[in-house]
MARNUNU-619892 format. One line per 2 residues: number of its first residue (from 1); their letters; for each residue x, z, y of N, C-alpha, C. Coordinates in pm, 1 decimal. Each point is the difference from the previous one (the first is absolute). Layout:
BEGIN
NUM> a> X:Z:Y:X:Z:Y:X:Z:Y ~ ...;
***
This chain:
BEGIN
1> xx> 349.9:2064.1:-696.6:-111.1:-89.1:-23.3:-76.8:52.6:-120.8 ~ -105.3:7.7:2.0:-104.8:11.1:-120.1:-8.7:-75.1:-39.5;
3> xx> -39.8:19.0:-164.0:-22.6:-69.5:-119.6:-32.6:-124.3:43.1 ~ -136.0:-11.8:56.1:-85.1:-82.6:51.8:37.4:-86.8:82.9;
5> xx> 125.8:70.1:57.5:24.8:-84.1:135.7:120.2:-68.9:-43.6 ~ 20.8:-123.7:36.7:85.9:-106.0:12.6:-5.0:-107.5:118.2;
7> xx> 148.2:-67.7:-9.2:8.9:-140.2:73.4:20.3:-128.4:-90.2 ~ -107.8:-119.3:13.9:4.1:-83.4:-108.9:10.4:-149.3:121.1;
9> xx> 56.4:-54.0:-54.8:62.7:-123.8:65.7:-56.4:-102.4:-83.0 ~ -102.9:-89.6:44.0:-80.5:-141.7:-35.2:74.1:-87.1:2.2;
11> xx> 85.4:-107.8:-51.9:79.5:-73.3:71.6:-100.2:-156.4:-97.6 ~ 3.4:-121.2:64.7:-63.7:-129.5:-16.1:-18.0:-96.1:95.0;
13> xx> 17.4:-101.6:-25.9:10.8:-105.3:58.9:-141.3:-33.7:74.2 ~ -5.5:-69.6:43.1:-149.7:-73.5:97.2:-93.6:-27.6:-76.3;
15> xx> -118.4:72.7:35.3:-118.7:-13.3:-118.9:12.3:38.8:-123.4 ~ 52.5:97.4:-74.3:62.7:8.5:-117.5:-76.8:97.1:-24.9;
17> xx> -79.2:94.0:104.0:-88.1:123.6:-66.3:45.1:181.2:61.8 ~ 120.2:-39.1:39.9:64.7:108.7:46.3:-64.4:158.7:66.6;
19> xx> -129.9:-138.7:100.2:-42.8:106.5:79.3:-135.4:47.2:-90.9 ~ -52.1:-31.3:-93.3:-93.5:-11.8:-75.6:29.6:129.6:-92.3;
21> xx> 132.8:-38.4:-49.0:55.5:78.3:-91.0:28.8:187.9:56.6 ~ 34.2:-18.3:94.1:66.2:113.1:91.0:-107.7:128.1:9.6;
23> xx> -116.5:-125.3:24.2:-170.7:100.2:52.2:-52.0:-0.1:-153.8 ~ -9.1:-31.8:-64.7:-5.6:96.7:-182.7:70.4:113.1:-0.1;
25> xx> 148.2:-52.9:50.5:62.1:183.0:-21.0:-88.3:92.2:32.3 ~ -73.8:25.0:125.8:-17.6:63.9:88.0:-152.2:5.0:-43.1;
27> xx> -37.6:-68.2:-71.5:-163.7:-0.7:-2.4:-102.9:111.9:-64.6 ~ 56.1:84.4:-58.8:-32.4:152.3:-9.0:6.1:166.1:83.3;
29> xx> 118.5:-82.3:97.6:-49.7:51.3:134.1:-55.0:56.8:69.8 ~ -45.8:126.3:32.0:-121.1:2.7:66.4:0.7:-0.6:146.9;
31> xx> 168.1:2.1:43.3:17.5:-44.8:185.8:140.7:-72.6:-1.8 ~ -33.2:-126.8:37.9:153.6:-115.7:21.7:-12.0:-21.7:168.1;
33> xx> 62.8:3.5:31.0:41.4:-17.4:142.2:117.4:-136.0:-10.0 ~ -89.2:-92.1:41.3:30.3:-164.0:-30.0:104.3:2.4:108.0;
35> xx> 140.4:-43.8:17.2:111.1:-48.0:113.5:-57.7:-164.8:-22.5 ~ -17.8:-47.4:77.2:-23.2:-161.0:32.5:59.7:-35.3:134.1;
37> xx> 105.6:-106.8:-47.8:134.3:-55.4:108.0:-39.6:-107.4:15.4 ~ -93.8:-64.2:-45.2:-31.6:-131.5:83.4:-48.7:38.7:166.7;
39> xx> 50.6:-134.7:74.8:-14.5:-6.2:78.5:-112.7:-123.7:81.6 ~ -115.2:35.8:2.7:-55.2:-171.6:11.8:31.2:-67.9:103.4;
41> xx> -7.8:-114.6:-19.7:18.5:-102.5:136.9:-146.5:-63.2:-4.5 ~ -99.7:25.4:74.3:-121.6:-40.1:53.3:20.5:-193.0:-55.4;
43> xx> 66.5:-53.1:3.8:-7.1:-160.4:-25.1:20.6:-19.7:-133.1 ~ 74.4:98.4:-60.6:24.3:-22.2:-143.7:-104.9:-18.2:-72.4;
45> xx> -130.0:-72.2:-58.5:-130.7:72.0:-57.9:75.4:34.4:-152.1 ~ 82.5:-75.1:-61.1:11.8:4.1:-127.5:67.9:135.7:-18.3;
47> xx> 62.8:18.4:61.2:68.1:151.1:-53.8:-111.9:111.8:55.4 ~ -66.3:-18.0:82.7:-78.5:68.4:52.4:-101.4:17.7:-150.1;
49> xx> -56.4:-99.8:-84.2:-40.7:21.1:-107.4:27.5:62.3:-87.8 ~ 120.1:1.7:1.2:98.4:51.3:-132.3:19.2:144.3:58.2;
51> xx> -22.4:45.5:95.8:-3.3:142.2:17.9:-124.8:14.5:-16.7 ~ -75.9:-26.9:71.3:-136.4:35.5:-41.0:-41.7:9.4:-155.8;
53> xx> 11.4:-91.2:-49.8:6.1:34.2:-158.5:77.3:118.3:-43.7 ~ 107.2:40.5:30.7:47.9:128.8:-39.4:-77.2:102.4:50.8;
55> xx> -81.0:-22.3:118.5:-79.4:129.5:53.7:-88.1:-15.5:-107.8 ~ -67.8:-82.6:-10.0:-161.4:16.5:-98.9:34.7:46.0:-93.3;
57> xx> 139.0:-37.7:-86.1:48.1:97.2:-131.1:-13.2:121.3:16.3 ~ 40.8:60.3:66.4:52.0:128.7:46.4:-140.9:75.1:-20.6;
59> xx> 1.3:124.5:-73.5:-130.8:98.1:-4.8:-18.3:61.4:125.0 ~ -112.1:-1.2:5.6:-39.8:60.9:137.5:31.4:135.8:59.8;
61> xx> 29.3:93.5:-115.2:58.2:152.0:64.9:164.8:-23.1:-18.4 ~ 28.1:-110.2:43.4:181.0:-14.0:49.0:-3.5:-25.0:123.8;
63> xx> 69.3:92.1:64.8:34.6:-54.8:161.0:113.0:-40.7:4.5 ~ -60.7:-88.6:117.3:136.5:-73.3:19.8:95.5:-10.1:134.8;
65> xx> 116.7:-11.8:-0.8:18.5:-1.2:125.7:96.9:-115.3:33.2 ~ 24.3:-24.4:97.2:39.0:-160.4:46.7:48.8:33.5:148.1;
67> xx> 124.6:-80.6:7.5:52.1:-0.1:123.2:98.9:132.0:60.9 ~ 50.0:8.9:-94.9:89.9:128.2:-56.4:130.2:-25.8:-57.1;
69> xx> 87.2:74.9:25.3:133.8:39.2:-56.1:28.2:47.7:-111.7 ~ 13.8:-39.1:-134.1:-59.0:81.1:-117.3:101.2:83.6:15.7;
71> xx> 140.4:13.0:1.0:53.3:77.7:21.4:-52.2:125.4:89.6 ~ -62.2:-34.0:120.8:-60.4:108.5:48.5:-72.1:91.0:-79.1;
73> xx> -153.9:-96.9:-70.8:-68.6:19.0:-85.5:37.9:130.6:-77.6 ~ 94.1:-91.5:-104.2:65.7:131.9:-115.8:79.0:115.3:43.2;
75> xx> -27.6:13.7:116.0:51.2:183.6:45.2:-124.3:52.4:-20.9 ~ -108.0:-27.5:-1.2:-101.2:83.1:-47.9:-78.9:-55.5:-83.8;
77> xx> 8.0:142.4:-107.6:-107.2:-7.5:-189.4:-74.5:-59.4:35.1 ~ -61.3:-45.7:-115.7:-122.8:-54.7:-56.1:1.6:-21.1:-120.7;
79> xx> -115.7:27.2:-50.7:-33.5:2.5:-191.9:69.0:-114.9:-33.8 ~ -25.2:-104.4:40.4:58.0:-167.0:-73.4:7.0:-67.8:115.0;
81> xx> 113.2:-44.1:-10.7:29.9:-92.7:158.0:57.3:-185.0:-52.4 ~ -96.2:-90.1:5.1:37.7:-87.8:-28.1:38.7:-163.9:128.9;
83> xx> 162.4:-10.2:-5.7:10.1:-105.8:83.7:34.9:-112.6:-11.1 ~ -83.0:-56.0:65.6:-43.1:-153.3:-73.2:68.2:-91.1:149.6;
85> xx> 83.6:-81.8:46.4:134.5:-17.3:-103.5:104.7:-22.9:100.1 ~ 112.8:31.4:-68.2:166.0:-8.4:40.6:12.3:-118.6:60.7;
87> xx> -39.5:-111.6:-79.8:12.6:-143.7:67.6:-74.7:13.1:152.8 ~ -102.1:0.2:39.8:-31.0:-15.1:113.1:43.8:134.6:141.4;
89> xx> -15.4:98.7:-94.1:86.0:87.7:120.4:111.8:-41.2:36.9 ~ 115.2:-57.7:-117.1:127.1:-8.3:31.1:-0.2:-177.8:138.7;
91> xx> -101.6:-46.6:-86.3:-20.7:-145.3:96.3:-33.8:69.2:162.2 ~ -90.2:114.9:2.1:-32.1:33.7:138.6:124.2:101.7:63.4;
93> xx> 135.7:12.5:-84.1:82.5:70.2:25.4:114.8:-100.0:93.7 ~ -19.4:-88.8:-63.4:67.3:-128.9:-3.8:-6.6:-24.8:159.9;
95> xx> -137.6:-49.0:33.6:-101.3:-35.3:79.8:38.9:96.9:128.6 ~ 15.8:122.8:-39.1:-44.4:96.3:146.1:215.9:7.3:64.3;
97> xx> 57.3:-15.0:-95.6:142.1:24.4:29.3:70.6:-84.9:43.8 ~ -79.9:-180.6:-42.2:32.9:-115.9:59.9:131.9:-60.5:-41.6;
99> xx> -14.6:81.2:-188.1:96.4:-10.5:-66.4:16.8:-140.1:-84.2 ~ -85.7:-99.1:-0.1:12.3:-100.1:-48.7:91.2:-95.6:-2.8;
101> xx> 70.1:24.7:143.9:120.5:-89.3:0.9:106.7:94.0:2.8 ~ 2.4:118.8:13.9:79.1:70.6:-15.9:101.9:63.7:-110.3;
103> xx> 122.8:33.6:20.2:101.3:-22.8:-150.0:-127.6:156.0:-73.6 ~ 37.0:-54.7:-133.3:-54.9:60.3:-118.1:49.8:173.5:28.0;
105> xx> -122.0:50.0:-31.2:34.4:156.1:-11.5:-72.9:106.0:146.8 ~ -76.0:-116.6:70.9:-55.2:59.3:136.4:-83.9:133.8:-11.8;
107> xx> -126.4:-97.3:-134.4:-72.5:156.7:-47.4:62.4:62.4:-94.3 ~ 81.0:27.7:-9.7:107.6:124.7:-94.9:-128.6:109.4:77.9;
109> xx> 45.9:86.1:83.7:-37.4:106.1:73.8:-145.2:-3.4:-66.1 ~ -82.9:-67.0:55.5:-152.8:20.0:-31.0:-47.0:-42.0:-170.8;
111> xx> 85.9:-44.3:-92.8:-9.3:2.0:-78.4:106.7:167.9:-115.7 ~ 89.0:25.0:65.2:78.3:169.7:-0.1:-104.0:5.7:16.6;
113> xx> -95.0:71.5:114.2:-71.2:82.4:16.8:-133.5:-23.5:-82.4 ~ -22.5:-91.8:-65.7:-121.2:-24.0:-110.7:36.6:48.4:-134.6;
115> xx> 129.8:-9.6:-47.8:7.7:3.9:-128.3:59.3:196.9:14.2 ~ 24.1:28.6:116.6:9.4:119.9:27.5:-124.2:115.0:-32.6;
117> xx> -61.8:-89.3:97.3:-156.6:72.5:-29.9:-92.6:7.2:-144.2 ~ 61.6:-100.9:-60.4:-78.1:-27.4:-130.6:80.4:74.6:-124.8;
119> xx> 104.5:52.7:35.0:89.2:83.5:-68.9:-35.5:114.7:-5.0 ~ -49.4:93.6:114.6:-30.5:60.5:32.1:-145.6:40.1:-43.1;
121> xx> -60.0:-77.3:17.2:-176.5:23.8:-62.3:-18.0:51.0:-107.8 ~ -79.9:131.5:-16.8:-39.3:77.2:-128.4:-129.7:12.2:-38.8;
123> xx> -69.4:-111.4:34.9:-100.6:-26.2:-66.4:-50.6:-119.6:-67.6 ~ -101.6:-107.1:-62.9:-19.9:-104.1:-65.1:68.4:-81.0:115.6;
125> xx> 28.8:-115.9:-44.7:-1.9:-115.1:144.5:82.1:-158.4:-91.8 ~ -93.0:-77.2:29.3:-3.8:-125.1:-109.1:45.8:-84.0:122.3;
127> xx> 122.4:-120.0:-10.2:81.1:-27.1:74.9:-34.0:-193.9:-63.5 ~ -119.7:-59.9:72.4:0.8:-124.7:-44.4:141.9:-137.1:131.5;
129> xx> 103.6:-81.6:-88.2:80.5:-52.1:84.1:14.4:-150.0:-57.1 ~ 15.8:-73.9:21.0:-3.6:-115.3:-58.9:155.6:-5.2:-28.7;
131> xx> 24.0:-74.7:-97.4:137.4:-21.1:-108.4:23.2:-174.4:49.9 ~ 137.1:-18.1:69.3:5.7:-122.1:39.2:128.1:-15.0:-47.5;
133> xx> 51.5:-172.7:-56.0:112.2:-50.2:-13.2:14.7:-42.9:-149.4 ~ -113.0:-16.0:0.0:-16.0:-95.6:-159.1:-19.6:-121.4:5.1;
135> xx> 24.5:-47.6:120.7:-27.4:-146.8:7.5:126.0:-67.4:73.8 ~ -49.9:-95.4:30.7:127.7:-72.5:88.1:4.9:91.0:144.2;
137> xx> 165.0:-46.5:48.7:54.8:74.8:136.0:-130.9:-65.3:73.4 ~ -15.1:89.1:105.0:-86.3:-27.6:100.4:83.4:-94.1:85.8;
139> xx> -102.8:-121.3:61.0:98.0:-96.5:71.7:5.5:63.4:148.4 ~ -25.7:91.7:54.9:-26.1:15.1:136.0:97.1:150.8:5.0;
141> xx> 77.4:22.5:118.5:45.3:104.8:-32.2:-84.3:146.2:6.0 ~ -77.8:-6.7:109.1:-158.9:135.0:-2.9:-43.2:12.4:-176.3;
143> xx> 5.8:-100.2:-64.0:-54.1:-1.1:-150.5:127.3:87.3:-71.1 ~ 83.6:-38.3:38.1:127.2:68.2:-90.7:4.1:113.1:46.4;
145> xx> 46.1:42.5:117.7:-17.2:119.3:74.7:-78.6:135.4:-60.7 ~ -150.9:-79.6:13.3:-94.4:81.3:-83.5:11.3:51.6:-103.1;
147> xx> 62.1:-131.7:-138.2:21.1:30.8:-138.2:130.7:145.6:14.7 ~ 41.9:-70.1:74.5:163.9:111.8:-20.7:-36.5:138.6:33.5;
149> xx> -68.2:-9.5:99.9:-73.8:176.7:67.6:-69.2:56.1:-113.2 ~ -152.3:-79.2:-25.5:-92.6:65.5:-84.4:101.9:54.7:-152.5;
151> xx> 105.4:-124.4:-28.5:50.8:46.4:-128.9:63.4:162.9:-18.9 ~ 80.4:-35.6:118.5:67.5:139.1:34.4:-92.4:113.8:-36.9;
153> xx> -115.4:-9.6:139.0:-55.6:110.3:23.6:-69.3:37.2:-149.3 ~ -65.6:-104.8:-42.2:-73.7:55.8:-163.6:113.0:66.5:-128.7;
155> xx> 109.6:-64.2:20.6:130.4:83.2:-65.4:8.4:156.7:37.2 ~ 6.0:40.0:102.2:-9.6:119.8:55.9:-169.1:52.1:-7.0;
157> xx> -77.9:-79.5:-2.3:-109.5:117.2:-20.8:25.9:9.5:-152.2 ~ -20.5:-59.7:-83.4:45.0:20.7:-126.9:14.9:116.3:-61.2;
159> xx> 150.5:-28.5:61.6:130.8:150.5:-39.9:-120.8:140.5:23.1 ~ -68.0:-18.7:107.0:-71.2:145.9:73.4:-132.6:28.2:-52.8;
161> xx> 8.9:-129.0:-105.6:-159.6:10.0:-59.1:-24.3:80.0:-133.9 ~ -73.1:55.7:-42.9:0.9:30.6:-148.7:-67.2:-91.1:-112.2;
163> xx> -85.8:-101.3:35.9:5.2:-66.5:-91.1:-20.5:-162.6:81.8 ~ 50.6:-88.0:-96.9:-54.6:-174.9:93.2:-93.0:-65.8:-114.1;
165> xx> -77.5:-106.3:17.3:-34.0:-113.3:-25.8:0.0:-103.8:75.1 ~ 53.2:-124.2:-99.4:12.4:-117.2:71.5:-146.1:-51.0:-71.8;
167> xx> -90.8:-86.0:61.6:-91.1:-81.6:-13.9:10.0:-136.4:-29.4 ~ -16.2:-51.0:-78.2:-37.8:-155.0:-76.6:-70.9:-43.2:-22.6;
169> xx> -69.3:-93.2:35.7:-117.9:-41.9:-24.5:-139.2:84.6:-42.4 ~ 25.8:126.6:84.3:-102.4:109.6:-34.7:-11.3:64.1:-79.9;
171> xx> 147.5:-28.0:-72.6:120.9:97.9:-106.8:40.0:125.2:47.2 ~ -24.2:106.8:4.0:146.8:75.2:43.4:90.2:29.2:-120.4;
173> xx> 132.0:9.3:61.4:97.5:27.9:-95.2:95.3:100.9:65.0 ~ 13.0:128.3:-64.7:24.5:107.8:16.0:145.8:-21.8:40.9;
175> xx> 48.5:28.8:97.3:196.8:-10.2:43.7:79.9:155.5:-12.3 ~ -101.6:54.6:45.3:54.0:153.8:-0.3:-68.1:92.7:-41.3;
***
């Protein structure tokens, strides 16, 4: 990996700035190749907003791509690769494996093969994931499920990352 190049792990709670924070890294840039894991649902309008607002952030010479495997993705370079976020891929991981009721550990495999790929990457690549389990147990078991996966999986990107911030109130505070 070059000087230049690193893996940096965003970690923050809901609304906290995370994804805000992530695209500063990157904002000197002169080519980011945006990973975006949302998935819309046409009825949703409100989240449909809340992506859209992340598009209008976004400078106009960043492409983006959507509807992708980031793992796929990161087999091939790019100057700055920023993916915006763990939480909803892992929710659409969830989703496609029909792992929700299923015993804990279903996306192991597709989550191996993410933190595989991101190990692997030798160039910039800013890793925004949301940080869950600071609050009360989730009453539903899909809620717990989630907390227990995402925790995992952000433990392991971690380890593979070279540097983290957690986000606070539009704080970051340096972890690694």
């Amino acid at each position: 990996m070059s000087a230049t190049a690193s893996r940096t792990l965003v970690l923050g709670g809901a609304r906290s700035g995370k994804s805000a924070f992530a695209e500063g890294l990157l904002a000197e840039a002169t080519e980011v190749r945006y990973l975006a894991t949302a998935v819309l649902d046409p009825a949703d309008h409100d989240f449909a907003e809340r992506v859209a607002a992340h598009r209008d952030r976004r400078p106009a010479h960043w492409s983006t791509v959507e509807n992708v495997e980031p793992a796929t993705v990161l087999t091939t370079g790019a100057p700055a690769t920023l993916l915006d976020d763990i939480g909803t891929w892992l929710t659409a991981r969830l989703d496609a494996r029909a792992a929700w009721d299923a015993p804990r550990g279903t996306v192991t495999p597709d989550c191996d093969e993410l933190v595989a790929a991101v190990a692997a990457y030798r160039q910039r690549l800013v890793i925004v994931s949301p940080e869950v389990g600071m609050g009360v147990i989730p009453a539903t078991r899909s809620g717990r499920l989630f907390r227990d996966e995402i925790g995992t999986l952000n433990q392991r990107l971690a380890q593979v990352c070279d540097e983290a911030f957690l986000i606070v109130a539009g704080l970051p505070v340096r972890l690694k």
